[in-house]
N, C-alpha and C positions, 0 to 999 in steps of 0.2 A: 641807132643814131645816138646820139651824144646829151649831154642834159643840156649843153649851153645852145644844141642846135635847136632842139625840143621845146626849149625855152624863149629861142629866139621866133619862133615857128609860131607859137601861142599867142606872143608880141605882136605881130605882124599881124595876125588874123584878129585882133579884136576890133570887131565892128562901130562905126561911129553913126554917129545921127550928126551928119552932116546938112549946114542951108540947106544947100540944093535939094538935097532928098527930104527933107520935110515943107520946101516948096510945090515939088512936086508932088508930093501926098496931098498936099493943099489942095493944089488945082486940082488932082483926079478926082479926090471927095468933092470939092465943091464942086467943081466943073458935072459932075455925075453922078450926084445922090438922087435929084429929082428927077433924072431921065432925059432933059436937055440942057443946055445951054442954056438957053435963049430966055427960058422961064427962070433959072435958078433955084439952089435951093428954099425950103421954106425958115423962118426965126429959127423953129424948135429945131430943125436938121443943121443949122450952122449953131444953134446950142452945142446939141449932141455931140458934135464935130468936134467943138472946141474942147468939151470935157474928156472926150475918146483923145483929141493928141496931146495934152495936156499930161494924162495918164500915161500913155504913151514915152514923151518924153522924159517921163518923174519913172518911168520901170527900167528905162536907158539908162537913162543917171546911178540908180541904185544900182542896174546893173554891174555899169562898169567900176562902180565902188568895191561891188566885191572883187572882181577883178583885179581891181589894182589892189586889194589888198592879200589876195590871194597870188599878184604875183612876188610882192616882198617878200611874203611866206617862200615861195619857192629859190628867192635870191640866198635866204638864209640856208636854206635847207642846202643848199648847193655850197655854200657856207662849210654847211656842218658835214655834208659830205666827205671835203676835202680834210675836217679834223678828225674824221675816222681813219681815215687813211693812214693821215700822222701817227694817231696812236696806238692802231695796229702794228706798225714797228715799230715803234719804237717798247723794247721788252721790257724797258725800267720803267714804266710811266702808268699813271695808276687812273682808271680806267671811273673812278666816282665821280669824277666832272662831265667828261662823255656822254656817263649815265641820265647825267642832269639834265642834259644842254637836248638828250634824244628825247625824252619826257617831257621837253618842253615844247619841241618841235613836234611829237606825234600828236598833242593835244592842241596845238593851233592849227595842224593840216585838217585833222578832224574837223573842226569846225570847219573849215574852209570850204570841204567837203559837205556838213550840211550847209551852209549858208550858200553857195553853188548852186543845189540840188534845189531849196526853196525859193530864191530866184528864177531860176529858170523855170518851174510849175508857176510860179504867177505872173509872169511873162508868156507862156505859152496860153495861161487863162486868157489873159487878156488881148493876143491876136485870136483865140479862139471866137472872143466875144466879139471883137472890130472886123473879122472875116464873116461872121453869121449877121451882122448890123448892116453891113455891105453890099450890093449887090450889082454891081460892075467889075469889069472883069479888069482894067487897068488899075484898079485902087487897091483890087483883093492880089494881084500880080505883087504892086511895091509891098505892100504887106507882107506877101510869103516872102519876097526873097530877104526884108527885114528880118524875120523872122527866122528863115532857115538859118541867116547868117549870126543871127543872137543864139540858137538853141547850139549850131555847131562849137561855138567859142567855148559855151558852155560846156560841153562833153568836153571839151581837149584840158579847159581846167580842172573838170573833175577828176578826168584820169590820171592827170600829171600830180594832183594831189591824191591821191588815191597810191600813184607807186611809190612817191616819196614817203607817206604815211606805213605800206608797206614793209620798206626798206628798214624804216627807222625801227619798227616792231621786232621786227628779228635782230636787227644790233640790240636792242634791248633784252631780248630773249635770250642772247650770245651770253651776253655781259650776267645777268640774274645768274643762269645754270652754272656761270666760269666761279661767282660769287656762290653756292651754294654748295660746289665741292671739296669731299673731305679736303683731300687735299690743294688749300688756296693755291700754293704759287702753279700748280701745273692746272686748276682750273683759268689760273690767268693766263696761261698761254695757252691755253683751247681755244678761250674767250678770244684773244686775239688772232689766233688764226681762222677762226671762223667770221671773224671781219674782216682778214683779210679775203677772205676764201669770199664772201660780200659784195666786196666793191671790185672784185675782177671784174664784174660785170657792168659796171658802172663805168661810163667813159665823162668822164669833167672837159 
């Protein structure tokens, strides 16, 4: 598939903490911490409650922060894709800017890539914590499938930073070895045909 579909595909799937579903989470906990209805929960269990979705929504929030920041990183990269391409053929065109622009872009995927991965571990702590705090089976249901649908998003961001990261390393790798031999101008045109040789695979 394609980056802009791959891309669109990531969009699409990021999960929201929508009203409804944290009304809903509402009613199941409270409706069902204490066992009935009709009694209700106790102070400290609508404490609890509060502090459990509170956290909840403040791990959503960050969540999708990285998210969104990890998908402008992928806008750019797709970006920079596309100047690879260019400078690949082009034979007169000098390859030091590229160099810069790929360096710049494999150390923000990086990060992206930890900050992703540390997300989603304190997110996954924390339905671990509100699934074991639980003990009904309609409250721990909206939990997982919160859950599944936060930890999935996650993996599609990591990976997608992850190939971009990839990618850019070996255009980087290209370009060093084209710069390192004896002879400059035929290392620059290895260098560039192994970017181009690159992004064949790459559909924009």
């Amino acid at each position: 598939s394609s980056v802009k579909s791959f891309l669109l595909t990531v969009r699409s799937a990021t999960p929201r903490f929508p009203g409804t579903m944290m009304l809903v989470l509402v009613a199941a906990l409270l409706g069902c911490t204490s066992g009935t209805l009709l009694r209700g929960p106790s102070p400290e269990q609508v404490q609890m409650l509060k502090q459990e979705l509170s956290e909840l929504e403040k791990s959503h929030n960050a969540g999708e922060k990285v998210q969104q920041r990890a998908d402008a990183f992928f806008e750019k990269s797709k970006q920079l894709f596309t100047e690879i391409s260019v400078v690949a053929e082009n034979k007169t065109s000098n390859l030091e800017t590229l160099l810069s622009h790929l360096h710049t872009a494999q150390t923000n995927l990086a990060q992206v890539v930890l900050d992703v991965k540390a997300q989603d571990k304190s997110s996954g702590e924390l339905y671990a914590r509100m699934l074991k705090d639980d003990d009904t089976d309609q409250s721990k249901q909206l939990l997982r499938n919160l859950q599944e649908a936060d930890k999935a998003n996650f993996q599609r961001h990591r990976r997608l930073a992850e190939m971009f990261e990839f990618k850019f390393k070996k255009a980087i790798h290209f370009i060093a070895k084209g710069e390192k031999a004896a002879d400059k101008k035929k290392g620059l045109l290895e260098a560039k045909e192994n970017l181009k040789q690159l992004m064949s695979n790459v559909k924009l």
